[in-house]
Structure formats: structure tokens, C-alpha cells
C-alpha positions in Angstrom: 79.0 167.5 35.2 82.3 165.7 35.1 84.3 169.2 36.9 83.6 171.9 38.1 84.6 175.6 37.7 87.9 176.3 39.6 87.4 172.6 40.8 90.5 170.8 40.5 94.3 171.3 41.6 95.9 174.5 39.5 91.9 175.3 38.7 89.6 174.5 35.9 89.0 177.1 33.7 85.3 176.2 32.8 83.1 173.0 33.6 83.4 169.6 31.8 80.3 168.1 31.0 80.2 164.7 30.1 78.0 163.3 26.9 77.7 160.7 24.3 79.9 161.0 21.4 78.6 163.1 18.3 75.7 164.7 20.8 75.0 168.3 19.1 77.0 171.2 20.9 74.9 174.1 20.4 76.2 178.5 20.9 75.1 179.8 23.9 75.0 183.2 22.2 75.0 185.2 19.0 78.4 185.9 18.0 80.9 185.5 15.6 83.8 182.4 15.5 86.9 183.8 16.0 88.9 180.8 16.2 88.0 177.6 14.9 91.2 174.4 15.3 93.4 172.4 17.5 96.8 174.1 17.8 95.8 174.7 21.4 97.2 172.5 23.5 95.0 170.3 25.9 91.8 171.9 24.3 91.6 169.6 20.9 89.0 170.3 18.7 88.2 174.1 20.2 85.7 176.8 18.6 85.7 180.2 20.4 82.8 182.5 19.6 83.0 186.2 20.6 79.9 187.4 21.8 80.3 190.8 22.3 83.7 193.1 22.8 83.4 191.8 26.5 82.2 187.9 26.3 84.2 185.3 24.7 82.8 181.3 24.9 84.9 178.3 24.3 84.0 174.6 23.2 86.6 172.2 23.8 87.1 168.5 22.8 84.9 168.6 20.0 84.4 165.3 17.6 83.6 167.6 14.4 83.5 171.1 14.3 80.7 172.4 12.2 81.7 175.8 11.5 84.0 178.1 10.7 86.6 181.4 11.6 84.6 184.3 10.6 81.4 183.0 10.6 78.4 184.3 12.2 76.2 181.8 14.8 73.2 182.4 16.2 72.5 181.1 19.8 71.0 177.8 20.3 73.0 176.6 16.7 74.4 173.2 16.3 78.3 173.9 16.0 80.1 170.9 16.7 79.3 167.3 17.7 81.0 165.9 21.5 83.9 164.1 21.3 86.9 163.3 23.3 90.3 165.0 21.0 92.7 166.3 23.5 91.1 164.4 26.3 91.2 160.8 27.6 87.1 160.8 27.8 83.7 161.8 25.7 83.1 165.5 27.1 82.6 169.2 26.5 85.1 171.7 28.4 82.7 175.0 28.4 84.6 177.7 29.3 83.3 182.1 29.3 85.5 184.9 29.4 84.7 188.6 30.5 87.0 191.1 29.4 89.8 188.3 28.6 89.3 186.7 32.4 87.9 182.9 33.1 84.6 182.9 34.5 82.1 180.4 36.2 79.9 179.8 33.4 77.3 178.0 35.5 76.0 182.2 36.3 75.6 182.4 33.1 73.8 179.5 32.1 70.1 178.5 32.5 69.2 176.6 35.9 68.2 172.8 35.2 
């Protein structure tokens, strides 16, 4: 892990995960892609799937982005490949939201 949630100075909104370019980025979740582009600024490549009408996950700095707006995933699904667009290095910004507020997505995620 490159950063941490809430980490640096003004607060990271997720964790940064460092990777090889084109290494798969899979959905955490079933869901459905609600926003697939790079008009975000800072985020470049960015897929956000919602999960729910309370969970929202986002996938930042992707190489290629693999699917869709509108389309249904299914968790564990290759969606995009690493990259570094909008960044100055090869990583992944992972970032959940509950009911439209950032949070640590390490509780969320299986224990390595």
C-alpha cells in the first residue's frame, strides 16, 4: 500500500495500492457501473460501481477500463487493467462510500 485511508495532509479518500501496469483490477462486489470516464479531476481513468442503494466503490487511475455505464459486474470480475492516468505513478486509488460518505475500505476488505 502506497497511502493510507485518511493518511495524508487534507486526507486520502481511499488507499493507493501500488502494482504493475496492466495488472487486472477486479469488483469487489456485484453492482452495477454507474460511471465509467475521466472528467474527474485527479481520478483519471475512474469506474464507480454501485453496490447497493448504500455502497458505492471507486477505481481510480486505471490503464484500460473494461466496462461500461450501465453495465452489470459481478464481484471478483476483471474491470480495468492498473495504470497511472491522473497520477505521476502505476497504482490503484480504491476508494468505498456509505450513504454518499468516504470510508476506510481496509473494513471492508479481506485480511491478507
Amino acid at each position: 500500500m502506497i497511502e493510507n485511508f485518511g493518511a495524508s495532509e487534507g486526507g486520502n479518500k481511499g488507499i493507493d495500492i501500488a502494482g504493475s501496469k496492466g495488472q487486472a483490477i477486479i469488483a469487489t462486489a456485484d453492482g452495477r457501473v454507474v460511471y465509467a470516464g475521466n472528467a474527474l479531476r485527479g481520478y483519471g481513468n475512474l469506474i464507480i460501481i454501485k453496490h447497493n442503494d448504500d455502497y458505492l466503490s471507486a477505481y481510480a487511475h486505471n490503464d484500460t477500463m473494461l466496462v461500461r455505464e450501465q453495465q452489470e459486474v459481478k464481484a471478483g470480475q476483471k474491470i480495468a487493467t492498473m495504470g497511472s492516468t491522473g497520477t505521476s505513478s502505476t497504482r490503484l486509488h480504491f476508494e468505498i462510500r456509505y450513504k454518499g460518505k468516504s470510508v476506510n475500505p481496509l473494513r471492508y476488505l479481506p485480511q491478507r
